[in-house]
LUMMI-969748 format. One line per field, with one value per residue: residue number from 1; y, z, x of N, C-alpha, C in turn. Coordinates in nm, 2 decimals, padded with zeros to 4 digits. Example, Ala and Ser with C-alpha at 12.3 -4.5 7.8 and 13.67 -1.06 7.14 Angstrom:
<atoms>
num	c(1; 2)
n_north	c(-00.57; -00.22)
n_up	c(00.78; 00.71)
n_east	c(01.32; 01.28)
ca_north	c(-00.45; -00.11)
ca_up	c(00.78; 00.71)
ca_east	c(01.23; 01.37)
c_north	c(-00.33; 00.00)
c_up	c(00.78; 00.79)
c_east	c(01.32; 01.29)
</atoms>
This chain:
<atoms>
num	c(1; 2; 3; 4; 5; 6; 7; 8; 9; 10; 11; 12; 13; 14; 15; 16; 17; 18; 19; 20; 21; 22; 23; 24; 25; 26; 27; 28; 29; 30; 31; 32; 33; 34; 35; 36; 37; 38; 39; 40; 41; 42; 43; 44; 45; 46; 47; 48; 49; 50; 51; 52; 53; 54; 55; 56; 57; 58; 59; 60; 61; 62; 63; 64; 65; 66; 67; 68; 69; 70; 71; 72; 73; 74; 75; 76; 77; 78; 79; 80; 81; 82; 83; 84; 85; 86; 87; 88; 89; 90; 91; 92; 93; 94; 95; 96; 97; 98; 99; 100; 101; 102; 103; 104; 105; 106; 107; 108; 109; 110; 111; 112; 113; 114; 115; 116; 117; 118; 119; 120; 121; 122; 123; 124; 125; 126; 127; 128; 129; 130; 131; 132; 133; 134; 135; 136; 137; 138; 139; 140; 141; 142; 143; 144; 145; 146; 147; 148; 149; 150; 151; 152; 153; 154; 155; 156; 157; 158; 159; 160; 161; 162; 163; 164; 165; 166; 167; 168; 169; 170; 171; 172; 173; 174; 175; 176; 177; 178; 179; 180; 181; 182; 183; 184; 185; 186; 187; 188; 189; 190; 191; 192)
n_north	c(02.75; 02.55; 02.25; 02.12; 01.80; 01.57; 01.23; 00.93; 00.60; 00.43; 00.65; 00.74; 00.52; 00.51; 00.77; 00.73; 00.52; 00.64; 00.68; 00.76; 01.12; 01.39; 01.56; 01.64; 01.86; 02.08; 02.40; 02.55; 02.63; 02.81; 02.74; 02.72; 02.69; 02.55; 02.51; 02.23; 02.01; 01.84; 01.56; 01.32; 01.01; 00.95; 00.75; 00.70; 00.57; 00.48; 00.69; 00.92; 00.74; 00.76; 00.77; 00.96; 01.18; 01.41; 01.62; 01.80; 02.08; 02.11; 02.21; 02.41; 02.46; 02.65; 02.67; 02.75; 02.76; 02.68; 02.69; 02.58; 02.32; 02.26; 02.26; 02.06; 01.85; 01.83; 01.73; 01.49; 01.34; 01.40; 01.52; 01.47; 01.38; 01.43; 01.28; 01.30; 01.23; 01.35; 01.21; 01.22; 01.13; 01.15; 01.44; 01.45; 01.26; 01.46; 01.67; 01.56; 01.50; 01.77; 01.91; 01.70; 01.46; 01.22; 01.07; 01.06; 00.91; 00.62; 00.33; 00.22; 00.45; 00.67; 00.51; 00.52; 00.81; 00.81; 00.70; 00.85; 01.12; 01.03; 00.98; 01.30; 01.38; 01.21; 01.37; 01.64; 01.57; 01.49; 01.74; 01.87; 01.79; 01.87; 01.69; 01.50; 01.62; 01.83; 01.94; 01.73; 01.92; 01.97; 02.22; 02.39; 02.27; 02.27; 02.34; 02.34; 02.05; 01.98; 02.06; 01.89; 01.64; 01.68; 01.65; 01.34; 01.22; 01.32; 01.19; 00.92; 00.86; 00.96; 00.66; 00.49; 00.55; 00.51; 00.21; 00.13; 00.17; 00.20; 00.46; 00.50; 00.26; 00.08; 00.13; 00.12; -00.17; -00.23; -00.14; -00.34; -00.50; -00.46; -00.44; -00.70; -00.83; -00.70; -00.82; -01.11; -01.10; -00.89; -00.67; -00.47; -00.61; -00.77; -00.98; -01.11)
n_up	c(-01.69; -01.72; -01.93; -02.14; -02.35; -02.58; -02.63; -02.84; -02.75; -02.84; -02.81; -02.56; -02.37; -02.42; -02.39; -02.11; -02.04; -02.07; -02.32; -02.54; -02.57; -02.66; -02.83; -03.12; -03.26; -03.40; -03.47; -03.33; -03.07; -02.81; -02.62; -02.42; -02.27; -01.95; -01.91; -01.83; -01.96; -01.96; -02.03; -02.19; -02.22; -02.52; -02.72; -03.06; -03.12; -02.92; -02.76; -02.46; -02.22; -01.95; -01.83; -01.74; -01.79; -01.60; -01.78; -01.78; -01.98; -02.15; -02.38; -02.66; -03.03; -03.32; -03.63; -03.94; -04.16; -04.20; -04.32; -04.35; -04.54; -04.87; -05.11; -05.29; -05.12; -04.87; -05.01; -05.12; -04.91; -04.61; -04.31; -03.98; -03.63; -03.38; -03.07; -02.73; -02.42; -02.12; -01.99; -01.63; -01.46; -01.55; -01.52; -01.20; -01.24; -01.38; -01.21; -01.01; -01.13; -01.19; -00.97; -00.86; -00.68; -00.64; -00.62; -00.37; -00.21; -00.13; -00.20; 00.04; 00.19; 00.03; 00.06; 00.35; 00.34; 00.22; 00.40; 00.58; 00.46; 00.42; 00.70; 00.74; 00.56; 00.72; 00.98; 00.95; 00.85; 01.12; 01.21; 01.10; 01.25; 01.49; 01.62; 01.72; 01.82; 01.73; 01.51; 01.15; 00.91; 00.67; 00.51; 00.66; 00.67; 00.39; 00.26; 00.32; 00.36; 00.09; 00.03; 00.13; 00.06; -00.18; -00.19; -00.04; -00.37; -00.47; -00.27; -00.34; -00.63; -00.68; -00.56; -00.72; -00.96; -00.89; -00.85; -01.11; -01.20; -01.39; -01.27; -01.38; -01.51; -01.32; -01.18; -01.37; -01.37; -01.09; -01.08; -01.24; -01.05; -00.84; -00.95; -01.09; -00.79; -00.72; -00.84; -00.75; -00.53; -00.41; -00.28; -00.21; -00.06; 00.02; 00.19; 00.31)
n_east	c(-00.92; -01.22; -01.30; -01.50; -01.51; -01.58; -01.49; -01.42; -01.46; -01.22; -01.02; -01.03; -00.96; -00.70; -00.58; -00.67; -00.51; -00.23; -00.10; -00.15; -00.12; -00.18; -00.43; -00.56; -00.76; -01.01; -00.98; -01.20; -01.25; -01.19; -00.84; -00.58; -00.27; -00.25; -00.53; -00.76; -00.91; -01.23; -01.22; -01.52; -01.61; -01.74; -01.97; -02.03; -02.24; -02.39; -02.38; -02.28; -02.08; -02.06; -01.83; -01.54; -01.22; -00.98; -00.74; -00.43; -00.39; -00.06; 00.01; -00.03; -00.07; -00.15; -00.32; -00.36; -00.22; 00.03; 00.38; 00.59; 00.66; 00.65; 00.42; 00.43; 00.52; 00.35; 00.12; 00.24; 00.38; 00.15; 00.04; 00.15; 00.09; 00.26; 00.30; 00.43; 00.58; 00.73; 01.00; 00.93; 01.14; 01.37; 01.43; 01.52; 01.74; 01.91; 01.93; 02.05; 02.33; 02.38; 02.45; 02.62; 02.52; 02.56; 02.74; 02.75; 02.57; 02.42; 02.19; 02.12; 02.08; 01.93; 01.68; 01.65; 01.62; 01.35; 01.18; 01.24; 01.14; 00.84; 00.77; 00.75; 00.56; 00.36; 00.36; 00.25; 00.00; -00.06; -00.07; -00.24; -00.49; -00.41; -00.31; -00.49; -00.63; -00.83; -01.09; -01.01; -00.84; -00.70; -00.65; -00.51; -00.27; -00.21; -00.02; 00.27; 00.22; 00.25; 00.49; 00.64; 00.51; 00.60; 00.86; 00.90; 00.82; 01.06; 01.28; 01.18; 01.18; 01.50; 01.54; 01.43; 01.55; 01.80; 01.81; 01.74; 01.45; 01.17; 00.95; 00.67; 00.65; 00.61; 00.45; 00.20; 00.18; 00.14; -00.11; -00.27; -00.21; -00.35; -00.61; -00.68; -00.69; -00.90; -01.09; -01.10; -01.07; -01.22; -01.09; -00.81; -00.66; -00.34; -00.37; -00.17)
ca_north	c(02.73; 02.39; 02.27; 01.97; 01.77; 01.44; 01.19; 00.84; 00.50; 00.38; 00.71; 00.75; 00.43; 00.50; 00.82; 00.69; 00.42; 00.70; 00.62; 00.94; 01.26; 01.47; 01.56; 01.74; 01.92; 02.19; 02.52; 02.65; 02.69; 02.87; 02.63; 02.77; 02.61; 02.56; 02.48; 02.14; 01.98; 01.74; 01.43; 01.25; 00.90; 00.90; 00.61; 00.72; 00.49; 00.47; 00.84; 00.94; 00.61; 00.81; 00.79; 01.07; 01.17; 01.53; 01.66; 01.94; 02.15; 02.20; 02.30; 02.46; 02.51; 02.66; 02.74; 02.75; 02.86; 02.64; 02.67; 02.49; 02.27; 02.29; 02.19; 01.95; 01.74; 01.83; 01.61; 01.36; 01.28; 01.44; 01.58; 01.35; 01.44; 01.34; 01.34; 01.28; 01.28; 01.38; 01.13; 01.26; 01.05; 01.26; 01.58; 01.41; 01.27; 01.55; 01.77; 01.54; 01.52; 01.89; 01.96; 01.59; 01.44; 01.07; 00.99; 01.01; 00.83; 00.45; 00.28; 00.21; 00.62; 00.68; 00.42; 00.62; 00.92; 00.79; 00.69; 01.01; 01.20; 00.96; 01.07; 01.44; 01.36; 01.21; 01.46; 01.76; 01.53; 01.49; 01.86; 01.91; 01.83; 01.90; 01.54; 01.47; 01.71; 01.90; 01.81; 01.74; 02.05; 01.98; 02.34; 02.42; 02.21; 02.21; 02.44; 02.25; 01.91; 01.96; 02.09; 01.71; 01.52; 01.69; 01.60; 01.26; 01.21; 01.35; 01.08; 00.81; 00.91; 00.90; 00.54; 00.44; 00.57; 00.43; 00.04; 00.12; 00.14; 00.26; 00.43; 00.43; 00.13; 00.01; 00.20; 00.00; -00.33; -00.17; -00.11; -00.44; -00.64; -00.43; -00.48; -00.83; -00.84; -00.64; -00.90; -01.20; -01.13; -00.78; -00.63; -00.46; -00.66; -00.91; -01.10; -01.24)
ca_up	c(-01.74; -01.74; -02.08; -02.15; -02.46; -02.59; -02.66; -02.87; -02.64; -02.84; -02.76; -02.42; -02.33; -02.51; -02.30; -01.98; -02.04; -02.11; -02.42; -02.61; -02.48; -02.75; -02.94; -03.25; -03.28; -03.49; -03.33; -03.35; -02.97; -02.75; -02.53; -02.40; -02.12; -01.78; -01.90; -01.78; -02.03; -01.89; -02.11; -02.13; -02.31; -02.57; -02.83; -03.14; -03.13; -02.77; -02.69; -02.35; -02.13; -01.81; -01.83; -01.80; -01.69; -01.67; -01.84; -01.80; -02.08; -02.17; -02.51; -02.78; -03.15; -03.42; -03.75; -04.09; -04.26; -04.20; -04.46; -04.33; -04.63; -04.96; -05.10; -05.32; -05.02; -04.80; -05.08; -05.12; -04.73; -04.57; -04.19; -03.89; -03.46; -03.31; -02.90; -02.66; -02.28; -02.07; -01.87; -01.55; -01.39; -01.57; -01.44; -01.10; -01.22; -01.41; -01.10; -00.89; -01.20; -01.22; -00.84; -00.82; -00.57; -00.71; -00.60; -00.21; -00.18; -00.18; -00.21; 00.15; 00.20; -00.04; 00.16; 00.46; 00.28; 00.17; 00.49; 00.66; 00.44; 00.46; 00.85; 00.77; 00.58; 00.85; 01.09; 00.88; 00.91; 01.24; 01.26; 01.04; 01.34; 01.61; 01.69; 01.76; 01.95; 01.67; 01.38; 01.08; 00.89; 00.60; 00.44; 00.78; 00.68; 00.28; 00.18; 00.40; 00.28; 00.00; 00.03; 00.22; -00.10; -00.32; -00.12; -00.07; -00.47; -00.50; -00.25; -00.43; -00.77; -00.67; -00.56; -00.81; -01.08; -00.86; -00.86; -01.28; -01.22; -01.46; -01.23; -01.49; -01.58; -01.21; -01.14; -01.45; -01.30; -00.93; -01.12; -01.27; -01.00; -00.79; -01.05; -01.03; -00.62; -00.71; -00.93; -00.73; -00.39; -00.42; -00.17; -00.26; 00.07; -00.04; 00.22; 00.41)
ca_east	c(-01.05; -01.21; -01.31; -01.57; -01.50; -01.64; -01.38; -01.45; -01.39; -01.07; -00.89; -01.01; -00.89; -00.54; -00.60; -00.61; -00.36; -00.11; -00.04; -00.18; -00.07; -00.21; -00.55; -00.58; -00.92; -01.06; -00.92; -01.30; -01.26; -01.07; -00.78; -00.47; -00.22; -00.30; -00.63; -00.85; -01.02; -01.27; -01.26; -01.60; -01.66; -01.91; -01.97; -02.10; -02.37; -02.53; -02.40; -02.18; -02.13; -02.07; -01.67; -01.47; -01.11; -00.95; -00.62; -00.35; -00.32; 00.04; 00.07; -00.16; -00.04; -00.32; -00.24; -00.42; -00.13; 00.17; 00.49; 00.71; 00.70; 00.65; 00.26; 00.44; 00.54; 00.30; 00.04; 00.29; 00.34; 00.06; 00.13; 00.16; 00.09; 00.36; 00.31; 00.53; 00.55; 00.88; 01.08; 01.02; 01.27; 01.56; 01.46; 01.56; 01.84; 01.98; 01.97; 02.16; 02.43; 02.48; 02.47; 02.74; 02.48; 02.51; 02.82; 02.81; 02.46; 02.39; 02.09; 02.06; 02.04; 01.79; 01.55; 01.64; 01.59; 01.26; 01.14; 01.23; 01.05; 00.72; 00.73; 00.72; 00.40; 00.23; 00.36; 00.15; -00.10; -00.10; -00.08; -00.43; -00.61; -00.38; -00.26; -00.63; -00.73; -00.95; -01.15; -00.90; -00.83; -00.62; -00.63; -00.44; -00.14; -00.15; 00.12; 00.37; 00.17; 00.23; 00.62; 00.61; 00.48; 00.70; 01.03; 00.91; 00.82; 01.20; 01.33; 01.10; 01.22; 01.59; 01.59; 01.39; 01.68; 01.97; 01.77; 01.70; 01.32; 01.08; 00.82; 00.56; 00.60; 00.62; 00.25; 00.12; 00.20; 00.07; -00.26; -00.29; -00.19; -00.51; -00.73; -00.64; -00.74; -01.07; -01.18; -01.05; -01.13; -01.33; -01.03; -00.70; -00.58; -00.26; -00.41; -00.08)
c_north	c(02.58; 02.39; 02.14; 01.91; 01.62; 01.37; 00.99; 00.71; 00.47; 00.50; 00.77; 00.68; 00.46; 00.63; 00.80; 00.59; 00.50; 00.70; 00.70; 01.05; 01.35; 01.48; 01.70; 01.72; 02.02; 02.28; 02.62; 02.69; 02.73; 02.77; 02.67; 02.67; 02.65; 02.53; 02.27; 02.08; 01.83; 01.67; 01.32; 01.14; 00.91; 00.85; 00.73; 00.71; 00.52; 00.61; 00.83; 00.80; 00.64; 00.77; 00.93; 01.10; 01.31; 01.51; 01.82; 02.01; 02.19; 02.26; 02.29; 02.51; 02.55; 02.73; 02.69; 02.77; 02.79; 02.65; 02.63; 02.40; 02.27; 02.21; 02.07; 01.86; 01.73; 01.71; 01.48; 01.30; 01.34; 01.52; 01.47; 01.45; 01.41; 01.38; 01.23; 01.31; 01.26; 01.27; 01.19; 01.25; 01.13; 01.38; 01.57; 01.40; 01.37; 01.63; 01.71; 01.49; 01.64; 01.94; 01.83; 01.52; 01.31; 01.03; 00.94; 00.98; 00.70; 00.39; 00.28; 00.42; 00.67; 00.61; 00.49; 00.78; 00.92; 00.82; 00.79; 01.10; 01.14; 00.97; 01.20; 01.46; 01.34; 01.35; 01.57; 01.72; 01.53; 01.66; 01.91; 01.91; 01.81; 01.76; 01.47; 01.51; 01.82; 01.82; 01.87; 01.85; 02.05; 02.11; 02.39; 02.40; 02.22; 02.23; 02.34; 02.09; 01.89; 01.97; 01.94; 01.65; 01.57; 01.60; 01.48; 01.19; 01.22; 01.24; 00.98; 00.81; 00.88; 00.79; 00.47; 00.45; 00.49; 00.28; 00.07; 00.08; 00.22; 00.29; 00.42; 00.30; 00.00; -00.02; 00.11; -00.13; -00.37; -00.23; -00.24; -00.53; -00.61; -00.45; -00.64; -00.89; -00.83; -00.72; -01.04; -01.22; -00.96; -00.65; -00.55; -00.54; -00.74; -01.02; -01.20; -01.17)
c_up	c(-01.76; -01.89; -02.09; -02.29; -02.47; -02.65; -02.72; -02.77; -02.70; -02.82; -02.65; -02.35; -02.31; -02.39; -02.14; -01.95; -02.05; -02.25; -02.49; -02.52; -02.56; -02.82; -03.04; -03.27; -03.33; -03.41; -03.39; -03.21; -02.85; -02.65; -02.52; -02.24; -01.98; -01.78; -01.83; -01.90; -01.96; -02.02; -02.12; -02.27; -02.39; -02.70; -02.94; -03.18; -03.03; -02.71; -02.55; -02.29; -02.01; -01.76; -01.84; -01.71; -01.67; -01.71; -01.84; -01.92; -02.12; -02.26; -02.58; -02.94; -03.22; -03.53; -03.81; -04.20; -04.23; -04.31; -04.41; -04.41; -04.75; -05.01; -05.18; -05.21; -04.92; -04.87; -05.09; -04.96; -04.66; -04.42; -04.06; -03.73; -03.41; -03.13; -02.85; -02.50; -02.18; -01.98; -01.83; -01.45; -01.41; -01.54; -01.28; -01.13; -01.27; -01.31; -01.00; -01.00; -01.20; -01.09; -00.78; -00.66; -00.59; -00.63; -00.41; -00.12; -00.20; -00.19; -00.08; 00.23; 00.15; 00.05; 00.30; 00.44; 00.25; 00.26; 00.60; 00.58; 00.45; 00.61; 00.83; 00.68; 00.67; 00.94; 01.04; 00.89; 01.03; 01.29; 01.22; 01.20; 01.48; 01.68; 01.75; 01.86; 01.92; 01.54; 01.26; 01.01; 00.82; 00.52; 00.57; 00.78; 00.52; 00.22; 00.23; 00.39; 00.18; -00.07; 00.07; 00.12; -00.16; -00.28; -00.12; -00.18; -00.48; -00.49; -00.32; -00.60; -00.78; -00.61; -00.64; -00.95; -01.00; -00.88; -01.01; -01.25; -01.28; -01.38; -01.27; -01.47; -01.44; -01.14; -01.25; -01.38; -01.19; -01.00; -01.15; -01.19; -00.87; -00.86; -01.05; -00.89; -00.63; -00.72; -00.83; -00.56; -00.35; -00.30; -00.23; -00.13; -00.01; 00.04; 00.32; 00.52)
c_east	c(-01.08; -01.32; -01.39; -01.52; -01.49; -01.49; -01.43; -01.36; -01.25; -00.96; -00.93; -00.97; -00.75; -00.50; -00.56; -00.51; -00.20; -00.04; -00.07; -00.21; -00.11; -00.35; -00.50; -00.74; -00.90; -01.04; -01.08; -01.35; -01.15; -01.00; -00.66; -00.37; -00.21; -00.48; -00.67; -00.93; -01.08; -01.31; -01.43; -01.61; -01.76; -01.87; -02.07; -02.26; -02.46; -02.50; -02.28; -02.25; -02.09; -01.91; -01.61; -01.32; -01.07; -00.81; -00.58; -00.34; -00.17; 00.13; -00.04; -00.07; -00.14; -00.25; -00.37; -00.34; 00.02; 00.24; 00.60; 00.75; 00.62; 00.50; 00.29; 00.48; 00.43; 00.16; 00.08; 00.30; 00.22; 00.10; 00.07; 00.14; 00.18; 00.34; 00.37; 00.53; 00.68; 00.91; 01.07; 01.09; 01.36; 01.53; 01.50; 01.70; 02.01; 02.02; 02.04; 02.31; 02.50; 02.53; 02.62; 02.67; 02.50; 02.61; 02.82; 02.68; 02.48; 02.26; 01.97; 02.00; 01.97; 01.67; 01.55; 01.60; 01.44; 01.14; 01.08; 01.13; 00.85; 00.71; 00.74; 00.59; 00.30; 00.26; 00.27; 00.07; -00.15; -00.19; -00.20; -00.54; -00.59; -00.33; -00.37; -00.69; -00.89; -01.00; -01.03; -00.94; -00.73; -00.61; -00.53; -00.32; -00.07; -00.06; 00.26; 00.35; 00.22; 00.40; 00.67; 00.59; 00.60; 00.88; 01.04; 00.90; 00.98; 01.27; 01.32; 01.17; 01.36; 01.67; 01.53; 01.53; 01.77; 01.93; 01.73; 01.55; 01.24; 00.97; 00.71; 00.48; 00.59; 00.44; 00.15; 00.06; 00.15; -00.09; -00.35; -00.29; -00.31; -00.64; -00.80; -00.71; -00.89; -01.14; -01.18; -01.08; -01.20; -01.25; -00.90; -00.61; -00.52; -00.29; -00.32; -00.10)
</atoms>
């Protein structure tokens, strides 16, 4: 189900920055996981400013009735959100810990690893519209596109752990240094 809901600029910002993973809202509407909620900007003052992003649903709690602690504490400290959002780097590298895939890779195999799988992307592409013989037709290829992304993400993922790269914080830095170009020469071309 997709879900609309207004969201104030300093936490749609924080929002799209990644940086809050969580809302807390009045459970006066229905919102379960696997839901959509479409985020939209709006300022108090001047109303929606034609911003909006979407979000996965992947947890819902609702209560009225918590006891988990006692009402003398719960006055004295009050209750806190805590969100959180999963390394998913280490779900890569845990599965090549328990399977013992770490040791008889190197750096330079991963980049070939990488590589290889970034040519069985194109090749599904190719195959969308027949190597250009028909018009493109990506519903024709997506299942197997999409088995293609995931493998290459995999690759991507386990050379990023073996060189200690945070890809987050790598994508940040991507973003900013396009943002950067936009402003500066109206292009994301680097230009050499």
């Amino acid at each position: 189900m997709r879900i609309e809901k207004k969201v104030w600029p300093e936490y749609f910002q924080k929002i799209l920055d990644g940086k809050k993973t969580f809302e807390v809202r009045l459970a006066d509407w229905d919102c379960n996981p696997g839901d959509v909620l479409v985020l939209r900007e709006y300022d108090p003052e001047s109303g929606y400013t034609g911003r909006k992003l979407e979000v996965r649903v992947t947890y819902v709690t609702k209560s009225n009735n918590w006891k988990f602690w006692s009402e003398e504490n719960i006055k004295k400290y009050g209750f806190q959100v805590i969100g959180f959002k999963p390394v998913f780097q280490q779900k890569v590298k845990e599965f090549m810990n328990v399977h013992d895939l770490e040791k008889d890779f190197t750096v330079r195999h991963r980049v070939l690893d990488l590589v290889s799988e970034v040519g069985e992307i194109a090749k599904e592409i190719l195959k969308a519209d027949s190597y250009g013989r028909d018009k493109m037709e990506l519903a024709r290829v997506r299942e197997d596109l999409e088995l293609e992304l995931g493998d290459t993400f995999f690759s991507l993922i386990a050379l990023a752990n073996d060189c200690k790269v945070d890809l987050l914080a790598a994508l940040d830095k991507a973003m900013k240094k396009y943002e950067g170009r936009l402003k500066e020469k109206g292009s994301l071309d680097s230009g050499h």
